[in-house]
N, C-alpha and C positions, 0 to 999 in steps of 0.2 A: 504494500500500500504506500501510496504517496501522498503527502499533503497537499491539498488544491492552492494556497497560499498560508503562508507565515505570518502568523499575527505576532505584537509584544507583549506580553504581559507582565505587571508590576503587583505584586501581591505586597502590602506594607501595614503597617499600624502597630500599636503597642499591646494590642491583640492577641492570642494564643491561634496558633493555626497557620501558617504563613508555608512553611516547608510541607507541612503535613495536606496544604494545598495542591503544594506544587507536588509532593506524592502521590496523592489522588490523581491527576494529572498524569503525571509519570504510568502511571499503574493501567488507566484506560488507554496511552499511547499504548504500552506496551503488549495488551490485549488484542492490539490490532495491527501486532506485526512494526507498529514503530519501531524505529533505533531510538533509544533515551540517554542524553550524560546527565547526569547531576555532577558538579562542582561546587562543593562545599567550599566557602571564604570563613576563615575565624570559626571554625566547629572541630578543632582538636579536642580529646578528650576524652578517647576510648571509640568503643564500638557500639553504635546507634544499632536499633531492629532495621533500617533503611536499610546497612549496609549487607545486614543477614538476607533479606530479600532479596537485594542484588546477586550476591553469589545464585541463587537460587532462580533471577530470571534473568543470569547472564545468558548468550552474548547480549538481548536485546536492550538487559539494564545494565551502566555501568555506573558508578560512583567513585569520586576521588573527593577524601577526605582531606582538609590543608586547615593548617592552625596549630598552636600549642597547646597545652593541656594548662591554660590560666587565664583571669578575667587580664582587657585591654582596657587599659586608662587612656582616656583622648589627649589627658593634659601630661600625662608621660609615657608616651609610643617608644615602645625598642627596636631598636635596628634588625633586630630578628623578626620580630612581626611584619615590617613593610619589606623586608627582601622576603617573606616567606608569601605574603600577597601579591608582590610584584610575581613573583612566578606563579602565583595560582592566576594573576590577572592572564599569565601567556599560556597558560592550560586551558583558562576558558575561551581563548581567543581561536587557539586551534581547533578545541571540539566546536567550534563555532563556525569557523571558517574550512575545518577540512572535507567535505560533504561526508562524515560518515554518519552523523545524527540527523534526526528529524526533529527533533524535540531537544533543545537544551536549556537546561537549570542553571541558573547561575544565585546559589540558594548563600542568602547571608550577604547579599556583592552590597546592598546597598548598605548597611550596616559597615561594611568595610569603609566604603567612602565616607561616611558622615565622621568614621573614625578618624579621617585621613592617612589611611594607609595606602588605598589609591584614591585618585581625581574621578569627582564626578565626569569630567570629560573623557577618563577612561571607559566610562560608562557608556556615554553618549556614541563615543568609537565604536565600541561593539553594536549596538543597536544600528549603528551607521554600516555597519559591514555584513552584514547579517546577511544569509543569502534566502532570497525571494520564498523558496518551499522549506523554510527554518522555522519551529514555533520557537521562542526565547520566552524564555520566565524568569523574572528577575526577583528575589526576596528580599527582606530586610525590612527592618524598622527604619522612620527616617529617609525616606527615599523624596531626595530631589524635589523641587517643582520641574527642575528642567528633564528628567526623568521620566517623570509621571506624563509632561507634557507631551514628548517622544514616544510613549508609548501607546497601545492600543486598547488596552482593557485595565483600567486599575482598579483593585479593590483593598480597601482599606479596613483592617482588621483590628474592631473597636474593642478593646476591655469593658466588659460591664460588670462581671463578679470573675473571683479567679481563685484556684482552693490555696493557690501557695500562701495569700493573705491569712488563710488560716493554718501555717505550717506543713501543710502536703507536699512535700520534697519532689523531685522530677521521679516519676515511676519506669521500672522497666517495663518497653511491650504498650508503653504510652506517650509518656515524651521523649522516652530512647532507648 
């Protein structure tokens, strides 16, 4: 199967739900014979149920993890974290631009930027380069105006209640 055209999509908000979007997504490409990348930006820190599923719907899922195993201060970036993004920003550029996916994830990118790890206009490059039969998903809290603007479908993922406020820690088999 081929895609009749390539839309962008920008999933963002402070919201629960955003990758597990772009999962969904992921999962019905893959149902239909899609090729899928997910590119994980800033989600070091072990092994997600996503990436168990991969194994399992490889070749047509594939997943790359990038990031360290610790939270990112905006007001003091390491030199590890922005060469460790510049390179995922050239992983996402390839599975992007090399025609072997139909669908690609670039899950956390916008979060990256707002970090300043990379340049919103790295952003905007990708979107710019994208080829015609490409779906692009773009995640992260924080995403651009000029992002959002570029792209073709946004949805904005609002908090209204949320259990962590009541101590419920990230669960396996649900948030990872």
């Amino acid at each position: 199967m081929e895609l009749e055209k390539g839309q962008v999509q920008v999933y963002t908000g402070n919201g629960k739900g955003k990758t597990t979007a772009a999962l969904g997504l992921a999962l019905r490409a893959v149902g239909r014979g899609l090729r899928v990348c997910m590119v994980q930006f800033i989600k070091g820190g072990g092994e997600y149920g996503e990436h168990l599923a991969a194994e399992r719907l490889a070749p047509l899922l594939t997943i790359h993890q990038t990031g360290r195993d610790c939270w990112i201060f905006k007001d003091k970036l390491d030199p590890e974290d922005i060469r460790i993004a510049r390179e995922t920003l050239e992983l996402a550029r390839r599975a992007l631009t090399g025609g072997q996916y139909d669908l690609v994830i670039l899950d956390e990118i916008n979060g990256a930027a707002w970090f300043g790890l990379i340049g919103v206009e790295d952003i905007l490059e990708l979107i710019a380069a994208r080829p015609e039969l490409t779906e692009l998903v773009l995640t992260g809290r924080s995403a651009d105006p000029r992002v959002i603007e570029a792209a073709d479908l946004v949805t904005e993922m609002v908090e209204v209640k949320h259990y962590y406020q009541a101590g419920v820690q990230a669960r396996i088999g649900i948030e990872k």
